[in-house]
C-alpha positions in Angstrom: 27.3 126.8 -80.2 26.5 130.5 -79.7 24.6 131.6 -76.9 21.7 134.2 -76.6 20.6 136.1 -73.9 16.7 137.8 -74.9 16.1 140.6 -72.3 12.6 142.3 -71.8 11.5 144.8 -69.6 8.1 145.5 -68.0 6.7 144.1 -71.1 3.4 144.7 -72.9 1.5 141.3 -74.2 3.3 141.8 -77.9 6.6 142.7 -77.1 6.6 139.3 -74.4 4.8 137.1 -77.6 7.3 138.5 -80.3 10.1 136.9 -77.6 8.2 133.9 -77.2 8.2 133.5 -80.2 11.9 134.0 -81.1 12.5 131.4 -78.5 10.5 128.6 -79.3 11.4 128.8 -82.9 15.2 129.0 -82.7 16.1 127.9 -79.6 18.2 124.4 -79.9 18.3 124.9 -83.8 21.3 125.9 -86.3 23.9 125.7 -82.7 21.5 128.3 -80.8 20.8 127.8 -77.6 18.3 131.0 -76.2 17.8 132.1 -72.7 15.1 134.8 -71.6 15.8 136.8 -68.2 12.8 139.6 -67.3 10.4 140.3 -64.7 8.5 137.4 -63.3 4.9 138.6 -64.1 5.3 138.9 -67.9 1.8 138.6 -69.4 2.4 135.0 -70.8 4.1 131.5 -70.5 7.1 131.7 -72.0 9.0 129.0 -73.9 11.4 128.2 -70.4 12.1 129.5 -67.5 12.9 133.4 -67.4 15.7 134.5 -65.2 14.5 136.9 -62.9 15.2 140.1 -64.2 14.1 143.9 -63.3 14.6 146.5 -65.8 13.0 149.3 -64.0 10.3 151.5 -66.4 11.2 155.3 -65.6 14.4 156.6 -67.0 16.9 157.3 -64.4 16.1 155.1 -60.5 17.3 151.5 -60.6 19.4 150.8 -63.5 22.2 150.6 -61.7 21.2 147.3 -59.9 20.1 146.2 -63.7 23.4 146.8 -65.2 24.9 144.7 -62.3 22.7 142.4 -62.4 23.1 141.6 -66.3 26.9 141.8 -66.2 26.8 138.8 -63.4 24.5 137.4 -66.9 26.4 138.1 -69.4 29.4 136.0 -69.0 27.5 133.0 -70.0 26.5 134.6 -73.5 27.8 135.3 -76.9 25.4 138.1 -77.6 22.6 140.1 -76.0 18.9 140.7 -77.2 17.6 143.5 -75.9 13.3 144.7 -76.1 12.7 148.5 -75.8 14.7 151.6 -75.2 15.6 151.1 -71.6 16.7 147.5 -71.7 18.5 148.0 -74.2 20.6 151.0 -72.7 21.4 148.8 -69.9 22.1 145.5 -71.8 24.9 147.8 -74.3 26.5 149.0 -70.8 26.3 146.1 -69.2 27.9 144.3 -72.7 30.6 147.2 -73.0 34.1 145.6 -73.3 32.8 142.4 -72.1 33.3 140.3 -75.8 29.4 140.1 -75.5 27.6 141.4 -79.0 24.4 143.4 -78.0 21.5 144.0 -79.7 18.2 145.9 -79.4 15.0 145.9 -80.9 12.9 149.3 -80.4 8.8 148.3 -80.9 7.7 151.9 -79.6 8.7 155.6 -79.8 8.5 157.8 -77.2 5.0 158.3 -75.6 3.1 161.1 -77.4 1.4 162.0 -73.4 5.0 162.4 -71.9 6.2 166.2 -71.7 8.8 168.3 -70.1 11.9 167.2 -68.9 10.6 163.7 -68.5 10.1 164.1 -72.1 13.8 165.2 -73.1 15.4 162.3 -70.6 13.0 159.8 -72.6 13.9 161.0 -76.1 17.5 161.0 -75.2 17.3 157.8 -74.5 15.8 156.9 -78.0 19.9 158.1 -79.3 21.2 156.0 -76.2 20.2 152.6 -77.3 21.0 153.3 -80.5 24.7 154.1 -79.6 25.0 152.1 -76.5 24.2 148.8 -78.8 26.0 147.4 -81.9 22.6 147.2 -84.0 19.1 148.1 -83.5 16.2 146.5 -85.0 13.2 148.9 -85.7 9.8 147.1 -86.3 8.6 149.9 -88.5 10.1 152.4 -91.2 8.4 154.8 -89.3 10.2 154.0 -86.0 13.5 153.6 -88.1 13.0 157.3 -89.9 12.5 158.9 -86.0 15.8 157.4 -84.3 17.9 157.8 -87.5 16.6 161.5 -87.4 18.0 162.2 -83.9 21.3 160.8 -84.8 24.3 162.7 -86.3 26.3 159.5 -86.1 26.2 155.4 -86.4 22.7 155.5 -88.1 23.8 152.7 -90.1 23.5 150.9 -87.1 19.6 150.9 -87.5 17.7 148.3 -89.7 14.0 147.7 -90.4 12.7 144.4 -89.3 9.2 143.8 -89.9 8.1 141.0 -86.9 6.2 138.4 -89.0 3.9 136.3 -86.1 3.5 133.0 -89.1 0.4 131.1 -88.5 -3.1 132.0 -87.4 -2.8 131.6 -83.4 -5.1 128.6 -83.0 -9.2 129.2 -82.0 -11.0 127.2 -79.7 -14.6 127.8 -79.8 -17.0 128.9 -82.5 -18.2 132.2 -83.4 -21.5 131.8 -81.6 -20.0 129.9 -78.9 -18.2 133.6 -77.9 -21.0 135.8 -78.8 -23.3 133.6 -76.4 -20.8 133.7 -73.7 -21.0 138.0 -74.2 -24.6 137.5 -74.6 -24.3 139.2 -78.1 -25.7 137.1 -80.1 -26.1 138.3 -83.7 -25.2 141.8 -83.2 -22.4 143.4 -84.4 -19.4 143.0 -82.5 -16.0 145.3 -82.3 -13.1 143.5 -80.6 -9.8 145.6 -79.2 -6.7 143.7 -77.7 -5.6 146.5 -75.2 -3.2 147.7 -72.2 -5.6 150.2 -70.1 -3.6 152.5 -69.9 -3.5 156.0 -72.0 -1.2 155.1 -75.2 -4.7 153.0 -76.1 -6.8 156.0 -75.9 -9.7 153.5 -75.2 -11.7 156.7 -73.9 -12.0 157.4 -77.9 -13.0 153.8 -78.8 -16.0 154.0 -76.2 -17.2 157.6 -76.9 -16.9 156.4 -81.1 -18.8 153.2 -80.2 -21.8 156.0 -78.5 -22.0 157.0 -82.2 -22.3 154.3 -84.1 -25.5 151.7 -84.4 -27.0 151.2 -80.5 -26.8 147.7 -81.7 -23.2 147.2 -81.9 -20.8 145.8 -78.8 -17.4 146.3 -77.6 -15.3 144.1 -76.1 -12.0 144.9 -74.1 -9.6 142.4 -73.4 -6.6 143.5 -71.5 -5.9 145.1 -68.0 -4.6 148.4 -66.7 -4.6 151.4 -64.4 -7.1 153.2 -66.3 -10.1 150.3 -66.2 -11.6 152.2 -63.5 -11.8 155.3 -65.3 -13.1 153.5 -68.8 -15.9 152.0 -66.6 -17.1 155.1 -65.2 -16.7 156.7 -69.2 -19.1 153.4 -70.1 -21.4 154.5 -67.4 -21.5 158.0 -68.4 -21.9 157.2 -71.6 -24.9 155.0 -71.3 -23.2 151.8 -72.7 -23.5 149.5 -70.0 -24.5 146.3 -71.6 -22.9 147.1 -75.0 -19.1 147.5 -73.7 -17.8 144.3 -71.9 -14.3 144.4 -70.1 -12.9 140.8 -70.2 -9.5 141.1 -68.8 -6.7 139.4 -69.3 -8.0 136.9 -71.3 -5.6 133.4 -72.8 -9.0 133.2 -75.3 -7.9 136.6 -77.5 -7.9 134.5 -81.0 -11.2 133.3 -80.1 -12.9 136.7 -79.1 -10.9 138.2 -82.7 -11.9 135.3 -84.6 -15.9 136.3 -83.6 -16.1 139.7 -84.1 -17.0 141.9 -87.2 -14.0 144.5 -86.7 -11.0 144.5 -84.8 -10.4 148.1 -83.7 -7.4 150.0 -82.6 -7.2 153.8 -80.7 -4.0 154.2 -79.8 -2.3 157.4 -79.7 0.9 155.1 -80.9 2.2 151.9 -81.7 4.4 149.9 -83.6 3.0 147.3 -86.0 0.7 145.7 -83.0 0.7 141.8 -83.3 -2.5 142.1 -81.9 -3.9 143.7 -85.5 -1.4 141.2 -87.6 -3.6 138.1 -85.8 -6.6 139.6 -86.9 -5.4 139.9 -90.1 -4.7 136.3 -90.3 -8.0 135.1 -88.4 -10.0 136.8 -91.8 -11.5 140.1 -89.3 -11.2 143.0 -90.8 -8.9 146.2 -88.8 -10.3 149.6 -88.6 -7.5 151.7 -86.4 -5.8 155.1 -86.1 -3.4 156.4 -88.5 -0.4 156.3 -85.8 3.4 154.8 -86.2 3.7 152.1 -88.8 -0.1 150.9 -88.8 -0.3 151.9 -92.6 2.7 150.2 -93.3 0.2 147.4 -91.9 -2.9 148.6 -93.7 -3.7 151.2 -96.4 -6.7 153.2 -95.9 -10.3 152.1 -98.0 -8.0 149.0 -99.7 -6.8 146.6 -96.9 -8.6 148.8 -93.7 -9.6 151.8 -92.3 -7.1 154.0 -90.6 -8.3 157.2 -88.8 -6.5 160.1 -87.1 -5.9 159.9 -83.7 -8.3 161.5 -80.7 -11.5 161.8 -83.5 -14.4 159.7 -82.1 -16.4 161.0 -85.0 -13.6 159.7 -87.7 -13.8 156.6 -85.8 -17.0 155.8 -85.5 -17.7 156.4 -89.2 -14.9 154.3 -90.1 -16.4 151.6 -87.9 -19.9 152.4 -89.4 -18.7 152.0 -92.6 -17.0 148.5 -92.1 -19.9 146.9 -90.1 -22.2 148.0 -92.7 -21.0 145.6 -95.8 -20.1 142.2 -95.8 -18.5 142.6 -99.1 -16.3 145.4 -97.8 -15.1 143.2 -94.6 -13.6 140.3 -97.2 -11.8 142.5 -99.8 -10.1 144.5 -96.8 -8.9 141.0 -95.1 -7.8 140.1 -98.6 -6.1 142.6 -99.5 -4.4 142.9 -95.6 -3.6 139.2 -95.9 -1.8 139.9 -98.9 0.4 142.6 -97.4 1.0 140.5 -94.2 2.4 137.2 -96.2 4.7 139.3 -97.9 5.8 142.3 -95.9 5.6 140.6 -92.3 7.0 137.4 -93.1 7.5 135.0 -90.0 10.4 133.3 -92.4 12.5 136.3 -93.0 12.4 137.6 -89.4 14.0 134.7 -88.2 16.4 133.8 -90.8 17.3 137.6 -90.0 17.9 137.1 -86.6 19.9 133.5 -86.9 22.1 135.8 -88.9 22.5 138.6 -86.5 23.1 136.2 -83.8 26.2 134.3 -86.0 24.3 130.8 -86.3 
């Protein structure tokens, strides 16, 4: 029986689904037995009970009380899953000389927005998972490239693992049921799963949707310190009644499933689940060129993808997608393709029953 511990921080919807996941599938199967311990206001139900947990977000206060905290843990466990660069600084401390194998899985870089010496503590602590862990999982090449880079040492420690999410996540109500609820009806309709909060750059999403047909809608599910902001940017904009902010919603499949694009701002990311279950629910992605999206979707074949901070790029990207039927099917075919085969569900956990030792 081998025992594994899954730690998360303050965690963002996709980093608490990709656990989720993990858990329900392996949990009790090949003499695994999984445990989850994080904060108690992660953004979904998880598969059982989380052990209360606080890996604080900033890079220095309170990880002290974390690393105590997880070595009164760790006893109990053969190995140690770690989610993002500060949990998994703590969990390889915590794990040091303890018997206990740790691992970490890095879904983000650095934030583009963070500069000075917030900025050098932060990239330091990109190298500091990396050596504090025995082996890191990066969910892109792209994410793989940047940590080896800062490495002189150990970078054979880091291994790309795409995070397959397997089946389409299940959709409750019909198209037009969702467009009536928005009170959309036919018109186009741009969907983004999003954090408000400024790695989403949803400021360039609403100033590209002023561009394109005055027709077209916008729907925001997700929450964040920067909705008051976004609503005064609608406002000022003059797209009240075209952008709808829905929230924290346990309906995104549905709203995805509805709408003519799925659209992504960001300023970076990983490979966002969030655009893999669009993918698989047949609507087409149109997002920016930022950390392993085109490893996701290559540009005019399976998507659109767009520099960053360019409303114009955007908004002609988004044109050009809502404007042909045709073009929307042979980019979700061709997507689809590269999801089954690069982001296989299969392979990710077969990967990980390894790394554990089942």
């Amino acid at each position: 029986m081998t025992r594994v511990l899954q730690v998360l921080g303050r965690s963002a919807g996709g980093i608490a689904r990709h656990v989720a996941q993990v858990t329900a599938a392996l949990d009790g199967s090949d003499g695994l037995i999984i445990d989850i311990a994080g904060p108690p206001d992660l953004p979904l139900e998880m598969p059982k009970a989380v052990i209360p947990l606080t890996i604080p977000d900033g890079p220095i206060g309170g990880h002290r009380r974390a690393i105590r905290a997880l070595r009164h843990l760790i006893g109990a466990y053969d190995v140690v899953h770690a989610h993002g660069l500060r949990a998994g600084i703590d969990a390889g401390i915590a794990t040091r000389r303890s018997g206990t194998r740790s691992l970490v899985t890095v879904h983000n870089l650095v934030r583009t927005e963070i500069s000075g010496p917030k900025a050098i503590l932060y990239r330091r602590a990109e190298a500091a998972a990396v050596l504090a862990t025995d082996h890191t999982f990066a969910v892109s090449n792209d994410i793989a490239r940047h940590l080896r880079a800062g490495l002189k040492r150990r970078v054979d420690r880091i291994e790309v693992l795409y995070l397959g999410i397997g089946e389409p996540p299940p959709v409750t109500r019909s198209k037009s049921e969702v467009r009536a609820a928005l009170g959309v009806g036919e018109a186009s309709l741009i969907v983004t799963v999003a954090r408000l909060a400024p790695q989403k750059s949803l400021d360039v999403l609403i100033d590209a949707l002023a561009r394109v047909d005055a027709g077209t809608h916008l729907a925001i599910l997700g929450e964040g310190p920067l909705r008051v902001d976004l609503e005064q940017r609608m406002r000022t904009a003059r797209l009240e009644g075209r952008v709808h902010f829905l929230g924290f919603r346990d309906d995104v499949a549905d709203h995805i499933a509805a709408a003519d694009v799925f659209a992504l701002s960001s300023v970076w990311e990983g490979v966002p689940l969030a655009a893999q279950e669009a993918i698989l629910l047949d609507t087409p992605v149109v997002a920016t060129d930022v950390g392993g999206m085109r490893e996701l979707i290559a540009n005019k074949v399976s998507g659109r993808l767009v520099p960053p901070g360019d409303p114009a790029a955007l908004a002609d990207a988004l044109t050009e997608v809502l404007s042909s039927d045709e073009r929307r099917s042979t980019y979700t075919r061709s997507a689809l393709a590269t999801l089954r085969d690069r982001f296989s569900t299969e392979k990710m956990l077969a990967r990980l029953r390894d790394a554990y030792g089942a």
